[in-house]
N, C-alpha and C positions, 0 to 999 in steps of 0.2 A: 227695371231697377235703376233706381237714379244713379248716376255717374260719380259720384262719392263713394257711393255702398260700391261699384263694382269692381275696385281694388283689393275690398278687402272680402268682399266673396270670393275672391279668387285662392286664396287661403283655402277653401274646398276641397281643390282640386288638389294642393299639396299636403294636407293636412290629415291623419286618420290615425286616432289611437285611441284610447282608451285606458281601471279596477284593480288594483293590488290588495295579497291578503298577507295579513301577518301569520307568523309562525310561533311556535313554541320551541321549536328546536334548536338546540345549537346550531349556529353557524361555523361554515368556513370562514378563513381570514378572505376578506376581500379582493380582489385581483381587479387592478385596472389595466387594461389592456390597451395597444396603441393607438386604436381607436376612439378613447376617451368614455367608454362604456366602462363601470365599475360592477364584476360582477360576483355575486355572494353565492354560495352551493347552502342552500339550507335544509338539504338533505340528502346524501349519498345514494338512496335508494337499495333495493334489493342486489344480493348476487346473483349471476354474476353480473359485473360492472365493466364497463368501457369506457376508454375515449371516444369522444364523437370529433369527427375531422372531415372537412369536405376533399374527397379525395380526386381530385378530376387532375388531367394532366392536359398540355398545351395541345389545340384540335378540338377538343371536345366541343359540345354544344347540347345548350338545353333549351328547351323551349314550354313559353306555360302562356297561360291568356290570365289576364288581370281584370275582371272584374268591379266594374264599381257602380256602385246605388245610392243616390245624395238626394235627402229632400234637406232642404233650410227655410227657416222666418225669422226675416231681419223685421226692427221694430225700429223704426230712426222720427221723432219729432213727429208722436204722436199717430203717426202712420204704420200700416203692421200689414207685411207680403209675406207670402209662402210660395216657395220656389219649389219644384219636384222637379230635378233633372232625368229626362231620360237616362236606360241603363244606359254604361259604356263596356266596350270589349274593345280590348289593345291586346295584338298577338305579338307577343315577345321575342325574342333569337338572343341568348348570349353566346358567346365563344369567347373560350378561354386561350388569350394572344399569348402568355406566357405562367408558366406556375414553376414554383421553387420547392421549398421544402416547408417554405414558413407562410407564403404568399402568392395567389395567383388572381391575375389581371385580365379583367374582363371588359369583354367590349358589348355590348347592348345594344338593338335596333328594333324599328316596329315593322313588323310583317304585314300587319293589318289593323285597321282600326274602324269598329262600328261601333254607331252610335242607335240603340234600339226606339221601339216607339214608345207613345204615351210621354208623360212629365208637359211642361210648361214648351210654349212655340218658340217663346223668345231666347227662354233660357237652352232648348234643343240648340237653335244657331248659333248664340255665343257661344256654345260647346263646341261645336262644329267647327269654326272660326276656327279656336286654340287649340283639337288636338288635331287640323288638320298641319299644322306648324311642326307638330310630333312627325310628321311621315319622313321629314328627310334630317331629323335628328339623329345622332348616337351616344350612348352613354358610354362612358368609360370608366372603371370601375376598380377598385383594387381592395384584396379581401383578405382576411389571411383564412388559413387553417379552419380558423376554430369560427369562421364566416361572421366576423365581427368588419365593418367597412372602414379601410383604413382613410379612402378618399376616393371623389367620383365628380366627376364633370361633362358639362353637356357641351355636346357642339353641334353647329348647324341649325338650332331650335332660332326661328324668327317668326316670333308672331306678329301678324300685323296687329297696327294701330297701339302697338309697344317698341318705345326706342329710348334709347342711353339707360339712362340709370336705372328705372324701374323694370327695361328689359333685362339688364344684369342683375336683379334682386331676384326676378322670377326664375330665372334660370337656375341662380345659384345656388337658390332657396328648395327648386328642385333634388339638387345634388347633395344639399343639407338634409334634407327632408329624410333621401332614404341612409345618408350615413349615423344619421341620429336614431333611426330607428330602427336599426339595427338588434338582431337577437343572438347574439353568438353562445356558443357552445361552452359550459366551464371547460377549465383548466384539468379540473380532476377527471378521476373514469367515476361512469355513474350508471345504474342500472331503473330497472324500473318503479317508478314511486319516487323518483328523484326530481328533485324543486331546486331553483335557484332564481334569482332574484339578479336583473340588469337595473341600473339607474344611471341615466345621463343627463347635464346640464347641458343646454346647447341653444341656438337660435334660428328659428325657421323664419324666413321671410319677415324677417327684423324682428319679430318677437319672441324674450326670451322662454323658455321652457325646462319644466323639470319633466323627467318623465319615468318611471318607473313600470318594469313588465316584472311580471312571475309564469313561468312555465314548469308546469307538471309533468312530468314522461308519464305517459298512461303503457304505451308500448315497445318495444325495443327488439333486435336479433341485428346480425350484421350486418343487413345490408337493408336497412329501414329503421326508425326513430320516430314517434311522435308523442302529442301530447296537448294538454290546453293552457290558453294563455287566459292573462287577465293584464289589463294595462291601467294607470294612469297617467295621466295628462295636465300642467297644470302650468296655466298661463302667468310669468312673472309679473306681478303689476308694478304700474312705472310708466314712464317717458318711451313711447319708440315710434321708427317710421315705416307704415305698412306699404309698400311700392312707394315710394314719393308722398305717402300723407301723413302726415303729421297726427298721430293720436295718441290718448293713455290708457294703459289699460288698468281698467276698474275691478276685472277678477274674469277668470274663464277657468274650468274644469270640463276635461271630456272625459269620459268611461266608457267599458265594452268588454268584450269579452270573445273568446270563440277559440279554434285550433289551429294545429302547426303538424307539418308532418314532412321527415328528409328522407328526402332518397338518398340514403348514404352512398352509395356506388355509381349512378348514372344521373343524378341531379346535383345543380349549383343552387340554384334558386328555390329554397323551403316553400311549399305550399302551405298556401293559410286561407282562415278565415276569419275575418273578425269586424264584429258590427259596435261601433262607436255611436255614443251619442255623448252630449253636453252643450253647454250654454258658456257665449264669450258673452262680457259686457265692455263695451268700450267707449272714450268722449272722442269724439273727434268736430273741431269747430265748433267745440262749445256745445254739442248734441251729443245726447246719451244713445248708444247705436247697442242693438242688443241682438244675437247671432246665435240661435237655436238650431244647431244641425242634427241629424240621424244620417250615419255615413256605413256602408258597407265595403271592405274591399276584401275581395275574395284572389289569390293567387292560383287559378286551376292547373295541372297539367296537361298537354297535348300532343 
């Protein structure tokens, strides 16, 4: 991969979402929440109905393995590669440093990180490289209640052959990544057959974004919650800088789809799964760069 492309494939690794359906229902009135997530209840569902609240108290700890499966084909000046990165598995730890009544703050670490076989040689070790920079990271993390990300920051993450600005974009862009894409819980109680609609404006790794999820409760009782999601994705076009490069973006949409399920009682961290596909178009240097990914990221428990 030429040395251009490989800043902005690095978008990859931070980057995964996805399909929204419209309704016919009345809506709730809107609720933005402190996280900058706007979120709609487009249908209260069955009785009986609940709040959904992540209930964990300071000690706790949860642990899940993250999943991921990334083929991409970049098309830059006439040239056209297809990358299949091997799977990854990152074994998670949070613990909960503090909780309140509104808010609890988590701290995040990698237990374990493999990288499986098959996919592309080259693209296996530039994987390799970056998430072995993951090992003596920690996230920290702060959430409320209704598990909507108020704010979250990396520390310790030094990848080589990344310094000053574009290693603070990657980082940050991390911490943006999961507070943007965040699903929180409505406001109201809701039971099952219950929809509601998140939409946030926000910027990953300089580029801005709209992005909108719909989640269904298919299931529900106290002490468990799930349901499927559908997301879109939709790249603002415009002037921006990807790590340190200078491009604009020409249009990008990613779609997907797949599920969600909380452990109300003994989990922080929702298990999911949802497999992404779409296509960026972008100029950079006067070259039309065009970015076809199929992305999997699964949240397992452990």
């Amino acid at each position: 991969m030429s040395r251009a492309l490989r800043p902005l494939a690095l978008l990859v690794l931070v980057v995964g979402v996805a399909a929204c359906s419209e309704s016919d229902d009345a809506s709730f009135a809107p609720v933005t929440d402190p996280g900058g997530n706007t979120v709609t209840v487009e249908d209260d569902g069955e009785e009986p109905r609940q709040e959904l609240r992540v209930r964990r108290s300071a000690g706790d700890v949860d642990r899940v393995t993250q999943l991921q499966e990334t083929s991409l084909e970049m098309a830059m000046g006439g040239q056209r590669q297809s990358v299949t990165n091997p799977p990854i598995e990152l074994d998670l730890r949070y613990v909960v440093d503090e909780a309140t009544d509104d808010r609890i703050e988590l701290t995040g670490s990698y237990e374990d990180i493999r990288i499986g076989e098959g996919g592309d040689p080259a693209a296996a070790a530039q994987l390799r490289g970056s998430l072995d920079a993951l090992r003596e990271a920690t996230a920290h993390t702060t959430i409320t209640r209704r598990g909507s990300i108020l704010e979250g920051r990396m520390e310790g993450f030094d990848m080589p052959g990344l310094a000053g600005e574009i290693a603070e974009q990657l980082t940050s862009s991390m911490a943006e990544n999961a507070q943007s894409l965040s699903m929180p819980f409505p406001v109201e109680a809701v039971g099952i057959g219950a929809r509601w609609r998140v939409e946030t404006a926000t910027e990953i790794g300089g580029l801005p974004i709209e992005l909108t999820t719909v989640i269904e409760l298919t299931e529900l009782d106290d002490e468990r919650a799930a349901g499927t999601v559908e997301q879109a994705l939709r790249f603002v076009p415009g002037e921006v800088e990807v790590f340190g490069t200078q491009a604009t973006v020409v249009s990008g949409e990613l779609a997907g789809i797949g599920t969600i399920e909380w452990d109300l009682v003994a989990g922080i961290v929702p298990r999911s799964d949802i497999t992404t596909t779409g296509t960026t178009v972008l100029e950079v240097s006067g070259n039309r760069v065009e970015q076809r990914q199929e992305m999997r990221i699964a949240l397992l428990a452990r």
